[in-house]
N, C-alpha and C positions, 0 to 999 in steps of 0.2 A: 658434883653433878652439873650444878654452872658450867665449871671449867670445862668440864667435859662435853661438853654443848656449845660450845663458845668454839672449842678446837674443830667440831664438826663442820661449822659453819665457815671458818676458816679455810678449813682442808677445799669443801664446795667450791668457796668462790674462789679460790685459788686453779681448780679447775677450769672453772667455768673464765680465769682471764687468761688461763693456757690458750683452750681450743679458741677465744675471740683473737686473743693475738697469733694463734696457729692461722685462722681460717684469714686474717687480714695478710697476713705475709703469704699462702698462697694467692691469695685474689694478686696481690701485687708481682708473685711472678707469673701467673698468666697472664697480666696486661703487659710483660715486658716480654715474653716469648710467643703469647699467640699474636699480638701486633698485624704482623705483617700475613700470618696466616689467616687470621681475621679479615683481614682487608680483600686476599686475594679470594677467600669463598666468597666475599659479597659480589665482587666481581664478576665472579663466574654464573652467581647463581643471577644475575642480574642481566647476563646471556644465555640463559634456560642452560648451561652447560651439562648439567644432569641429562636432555633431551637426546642435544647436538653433539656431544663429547663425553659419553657415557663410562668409559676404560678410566681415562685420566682424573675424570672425577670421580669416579668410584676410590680409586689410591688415591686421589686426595682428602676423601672422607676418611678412611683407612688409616691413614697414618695421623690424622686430626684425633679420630676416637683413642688410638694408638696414646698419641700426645695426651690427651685428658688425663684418659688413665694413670698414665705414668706419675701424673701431677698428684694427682686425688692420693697417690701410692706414695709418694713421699719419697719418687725413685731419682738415681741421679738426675742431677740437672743438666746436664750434657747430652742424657739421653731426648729427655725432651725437648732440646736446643734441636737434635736432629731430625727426630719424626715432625716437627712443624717448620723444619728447614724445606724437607722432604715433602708437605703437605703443601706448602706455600708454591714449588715447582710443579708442582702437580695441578692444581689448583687455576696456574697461569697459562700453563700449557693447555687444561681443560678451554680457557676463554678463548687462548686465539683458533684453537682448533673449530669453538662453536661459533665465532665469528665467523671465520670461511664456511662453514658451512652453513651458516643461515645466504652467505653470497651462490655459491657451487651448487647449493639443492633448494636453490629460491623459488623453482616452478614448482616443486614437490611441495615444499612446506605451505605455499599459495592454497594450490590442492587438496593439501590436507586437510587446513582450517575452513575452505570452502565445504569442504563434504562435511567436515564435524559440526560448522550451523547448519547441514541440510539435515542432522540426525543422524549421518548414516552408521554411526557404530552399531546404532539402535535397529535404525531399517534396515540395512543392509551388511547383516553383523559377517559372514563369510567374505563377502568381498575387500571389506572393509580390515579384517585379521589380514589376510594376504599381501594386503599395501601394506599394513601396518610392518611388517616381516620385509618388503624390500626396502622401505625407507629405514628400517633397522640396520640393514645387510649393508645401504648406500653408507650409512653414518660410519660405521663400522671400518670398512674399507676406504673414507673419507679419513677418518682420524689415523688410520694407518699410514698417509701418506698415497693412498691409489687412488689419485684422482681420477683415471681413467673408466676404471672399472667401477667409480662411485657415481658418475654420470650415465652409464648405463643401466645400474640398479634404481638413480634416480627417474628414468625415463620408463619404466618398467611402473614404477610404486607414484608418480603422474599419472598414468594410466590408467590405473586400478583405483585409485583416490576419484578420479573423474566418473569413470563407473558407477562406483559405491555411490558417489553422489546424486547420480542419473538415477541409479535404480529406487534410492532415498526419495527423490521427490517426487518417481512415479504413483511409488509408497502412497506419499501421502497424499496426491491429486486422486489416483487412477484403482487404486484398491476397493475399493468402496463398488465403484462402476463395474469392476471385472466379477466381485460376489456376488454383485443381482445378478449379471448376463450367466453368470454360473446356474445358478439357482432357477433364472430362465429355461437354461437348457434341460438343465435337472428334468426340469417340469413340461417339457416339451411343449412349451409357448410357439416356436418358430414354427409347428404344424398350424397351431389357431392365430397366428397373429405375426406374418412374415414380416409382414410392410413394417409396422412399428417398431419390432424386433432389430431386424435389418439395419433402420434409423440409427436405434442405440449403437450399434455395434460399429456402424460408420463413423460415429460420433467419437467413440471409445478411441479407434484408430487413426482419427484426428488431430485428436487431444494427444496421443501416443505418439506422435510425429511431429508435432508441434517441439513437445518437450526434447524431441531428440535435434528439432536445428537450432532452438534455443533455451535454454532451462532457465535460463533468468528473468524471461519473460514468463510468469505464468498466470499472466490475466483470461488470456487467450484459453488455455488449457484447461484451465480451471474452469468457467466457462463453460466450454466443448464437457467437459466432465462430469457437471452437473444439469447439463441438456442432453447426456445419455443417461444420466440415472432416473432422471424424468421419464426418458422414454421407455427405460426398463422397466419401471414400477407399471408405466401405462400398458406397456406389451402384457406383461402378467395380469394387469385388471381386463385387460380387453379380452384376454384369452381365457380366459374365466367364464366371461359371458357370453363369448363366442361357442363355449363348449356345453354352456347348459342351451344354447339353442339346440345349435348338432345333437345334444341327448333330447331333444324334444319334451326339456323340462321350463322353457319359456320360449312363447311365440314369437316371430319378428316383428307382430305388432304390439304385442305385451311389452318389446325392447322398446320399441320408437317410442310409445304412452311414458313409458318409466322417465325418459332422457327429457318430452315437455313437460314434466312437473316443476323443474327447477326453474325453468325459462316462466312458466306459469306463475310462479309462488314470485318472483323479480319482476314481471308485468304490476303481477300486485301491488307492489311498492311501488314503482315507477305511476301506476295510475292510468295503465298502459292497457290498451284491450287483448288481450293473449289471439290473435286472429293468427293460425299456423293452419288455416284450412287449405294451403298449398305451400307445407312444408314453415319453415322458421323465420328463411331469410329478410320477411318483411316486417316480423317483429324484432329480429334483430337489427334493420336500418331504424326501427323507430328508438330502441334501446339504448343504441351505439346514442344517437341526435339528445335522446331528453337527459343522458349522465352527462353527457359533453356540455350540454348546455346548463345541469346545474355545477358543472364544475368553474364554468366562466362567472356563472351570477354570483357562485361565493368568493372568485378570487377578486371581482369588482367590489361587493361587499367589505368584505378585508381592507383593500384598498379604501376605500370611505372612509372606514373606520378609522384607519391609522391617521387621513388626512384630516379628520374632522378633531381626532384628537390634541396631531401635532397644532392646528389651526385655535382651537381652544385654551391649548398653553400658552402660545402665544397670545393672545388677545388678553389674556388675563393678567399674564406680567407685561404687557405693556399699560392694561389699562390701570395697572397698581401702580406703575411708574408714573403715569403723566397723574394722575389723582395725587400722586409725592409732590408733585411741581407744579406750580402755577404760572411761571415764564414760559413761552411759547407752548403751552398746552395745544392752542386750538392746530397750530402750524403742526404738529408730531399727529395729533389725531387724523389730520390731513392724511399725513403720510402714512399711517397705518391704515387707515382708509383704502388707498392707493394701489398699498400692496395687495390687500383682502381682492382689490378687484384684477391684479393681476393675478394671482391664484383661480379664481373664477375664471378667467380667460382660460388660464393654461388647463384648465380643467374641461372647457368646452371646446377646444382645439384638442385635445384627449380624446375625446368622444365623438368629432369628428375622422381621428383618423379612424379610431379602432373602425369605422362603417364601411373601410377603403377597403380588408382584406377580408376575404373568408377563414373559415376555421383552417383548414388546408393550407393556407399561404403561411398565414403569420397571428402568432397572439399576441396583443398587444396589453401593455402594461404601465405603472407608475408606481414611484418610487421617489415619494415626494413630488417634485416638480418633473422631475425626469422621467421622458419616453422610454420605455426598451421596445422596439419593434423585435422578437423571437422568430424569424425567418422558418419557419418549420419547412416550405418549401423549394426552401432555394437548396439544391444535391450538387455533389461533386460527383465524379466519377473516382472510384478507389483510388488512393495513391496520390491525384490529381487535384491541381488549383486552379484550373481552367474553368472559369465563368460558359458552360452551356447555352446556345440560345433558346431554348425552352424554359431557362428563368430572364427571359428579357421580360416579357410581359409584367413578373412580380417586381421585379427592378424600377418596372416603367412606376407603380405603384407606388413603391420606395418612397421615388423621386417627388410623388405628390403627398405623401405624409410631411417629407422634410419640407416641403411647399409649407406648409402648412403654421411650418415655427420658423419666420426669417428670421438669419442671424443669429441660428441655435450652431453649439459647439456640437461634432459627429464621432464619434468614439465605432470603430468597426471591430469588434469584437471574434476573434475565431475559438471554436473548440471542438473538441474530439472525445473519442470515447477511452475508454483504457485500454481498447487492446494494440500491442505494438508499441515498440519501446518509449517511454518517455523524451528520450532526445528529438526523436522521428516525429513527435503527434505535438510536439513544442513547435518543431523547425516547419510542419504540414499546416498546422494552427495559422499560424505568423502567413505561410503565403497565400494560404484562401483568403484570412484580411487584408492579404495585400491588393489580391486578387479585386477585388470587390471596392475597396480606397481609389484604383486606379479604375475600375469602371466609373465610378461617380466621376472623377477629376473629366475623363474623358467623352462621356455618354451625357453627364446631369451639368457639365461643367461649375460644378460646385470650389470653389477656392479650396488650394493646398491647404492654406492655412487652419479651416474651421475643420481639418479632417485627421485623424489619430486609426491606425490599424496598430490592432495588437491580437497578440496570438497566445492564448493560455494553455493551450494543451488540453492536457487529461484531468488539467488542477480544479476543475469548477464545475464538476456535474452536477443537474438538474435531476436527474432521473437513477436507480437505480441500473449499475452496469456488467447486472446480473441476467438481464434476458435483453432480450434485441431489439424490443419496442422502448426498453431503456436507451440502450445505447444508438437507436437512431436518434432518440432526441436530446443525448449529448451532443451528436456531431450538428454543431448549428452555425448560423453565423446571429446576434446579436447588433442593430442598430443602435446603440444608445445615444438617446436627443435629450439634450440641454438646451433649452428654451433660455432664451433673451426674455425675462421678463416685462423689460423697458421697452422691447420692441413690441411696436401694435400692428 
């Protein structure tokens, strides 16, 4: 019984060093036959040849799986000398075929990958199949050798790709905007409420024109897009209340009461006397005045804060320092002295500029030692770096702040808002500071030297530039003053 057990286990692993030395001598003739067939798929597939050259690498899959086979079969070796002879041509001819054409159908394949990050298989899946079918048709006729006929199929499947992509990003700007104006209509809002109505719908075909001379830019559109979805939600609210007046289910005085409740219940807070006994407009001058004015008391507050803090840090590691050291104590304490009082300076030469300018001209600010004068009314005209004489007056202004800190470095800052392309609102930035550099040189005769124009574009908003009272007060011009501490 031993013996007999002893043979079995024998018999096993006698097996089991057949199939390890079976399965090591094929590994060893696939690394001597697939070689070179190996090499030339990686090749191919490292120029998407599958994409661009789809025939020849199809037979050269073909005769690879062909080859495996034969191997795994235990079939002549000769034969799979050939099918991976055969795959390796096939294989090579797939690359240079899809090397020419990534060259021959380069504005297509541009196209393509443009639309496929705009979505469009997804958004615009009909127009998108269609290209997809001549950039097929192009490749096709490309790897056969008709280059002729493979550049008009290309020029056909650019077309369609460009489309797909257009109607992709109307997609996703303009869809949104077209369901309210729908659902508007539905509802027959443009009977109760043209005007607002009309708005949207201008706005819609704005934004829809915009994307059509440029779709890269969609600051602009996007934008326009949701300043008609605004006005289509508002057409629908207003036509609502429009329509229970007309049913003489609320009076036109029961409307106007309803609309000072809110301005009422916001006097409240403000501390403000609700006086609308000739309409609104006086408590809204009083409204507009007392937010604007706690909007300035907190950003001077802020201001304090931060300086009283950086001020206290200071003082305390200096005064931990000289308490360290007993040589020249009294001489360093001098000098921290010194500076405490040039801060004080710079801080009441702060406070007299900010009394130079109205809220309207310019805010003014600090940021440590540093001025920024916020030009809120110094305008260009569109497009334009042409200094207007209607800011000479705030200029002359300017000129008496910088008065103010001899011998301060002048940094003229330009910026813009985001609509209109980046290169445009960089290179428009740059000539209103220049603009403005060379009025001083010229007008305030202030030295070349202490004066810096620089242009940031769209890089550094202030405000959101999502509605237009945002993006007026991106487009600014910025003084910023470095005060000469030394100087008195």
């Amino acid at each position: 019984m031993v013996a007999k057990n002893g043979l079995v286990r024998l018999v096993v692993l006698g097996v089991v060093l057949f199939a390890a030395g079976n399965a090591y001598a094929q590994d060893e003739l696939r690394n001597t036959f697939f070689k070179d067939a190996d090499a030339a798929k990686a090749a191919a597939d490292a120029v998407n040849s599958k994409l661009f050259a789809p025939k020849n690498y199809e037979n050269g899959m073909k005769e690879y799986r062909t080859a495996e086979s034969l191997l795994e079969r235990g079939r002549n070796i000769e034969y799979v000398r050939d099918n991976t002879a055969d795959a390796t041509r096939y294989f090579k001819t797939a690359t240079k075929a899809a090397k020419l054409a990534q060259t021959a159908l380069a504005q297509a394949i541009k196209s393509r990958q443009d639309g496929a990050n705009a979505l469009a298989p997804k958004l615009s899946p009909k127009i998108w199949a269609d290209a997809q079918r001549e950039f097929a048709r192009a490749i096709q006729l490309l790897e056969r050798g008709d280059l002729k006929n493979a550049k008009r199929r290309e020029i056909e499947a650019t077309s369609l790709y460009r489309d797909a992509e257009l109607q992709a990003i109307k997609e996703q700007y303009l869809s949104e905007t077209r369901r309210l104006l729908a659902d508007a209509d539905r509802a027959r809002v443009g009977r109760y409420a043209p005007i607002t109505l009309g708005k949207a719908k201008q706005l819609l075909a704005d934004a829809d024109r915009e994307l059509n001379e440029n779709r890269y830019d969609t600051d602009l559109p996007r934008s326009l897009a949701m300043r008609a979805n605004y006005e289509a939600k508002h057409a629908l609210y207003l036509s609502e209340i429009v329509r229970q007046v007309r049913d003489k289910k609320m009076t036109a005085e029961q409307l106007v009461l309803n609309w000072e409740q809110p301005m009422r219940a916001i006097a409240g807070v403000a501390d403000v006397s609700p006086d609308m006994e000739q309409g609104p407009d006086k408590l809204v001058v009083e409204l507009v005045a007392y937010f604007d004015q706690q909007a300035n008391e907190l950003q001077a507050l802020q201001q304090e804060k931060a300086e009283n803090e950086i001020r206290l840090a200071d003082m305390v590691e200096e005064m931990r320092a000289l308490d360290e050291r007993l040589g020249g104590a009294t001489e360093e304490r001098a000098a921290l002295i010194q500076r405490l009082e040039a801060h004080a300076r710079v801080k009441q030469q702060f406070e007299q500029v900010e009394k130079i300018f109205t809220s309207f001209e310019a805010r003014v600010f600090r940021e440590g030692n540093t001025i920024i004068l916020r030009l809120v009314g110094l305008n260009f005209d569109s497009g334009d770096a042409q200094i207007k004489p209607d800011n000479f007056d705030l200029l002359a202004k300017v000129e008496k702040a910088i008065d103010v800190f001899p011998r301060s470095e002048l940094t003229i800052e330009g910026h813009t808002d985001s609509h209109g392309s980046d290169d445009l609102n960089q290179k428009l930035s740059q000539e209103r500071a220049e603009s403005v550099q060379q009025y001083m040189i010229n007008a305030m005769r202030i030295p070349t030297y202490r004066l810096i124009a620089t242009g940031y574009g769209e890089t550094r908003p202030v405000s959101s530039n999502e509605t237009e009272a945002g993006r007026a007060r991106n487009r600014r011009i910025d003084i910023v003053i470095k005060p000469n501490v030394d100087a008195n």
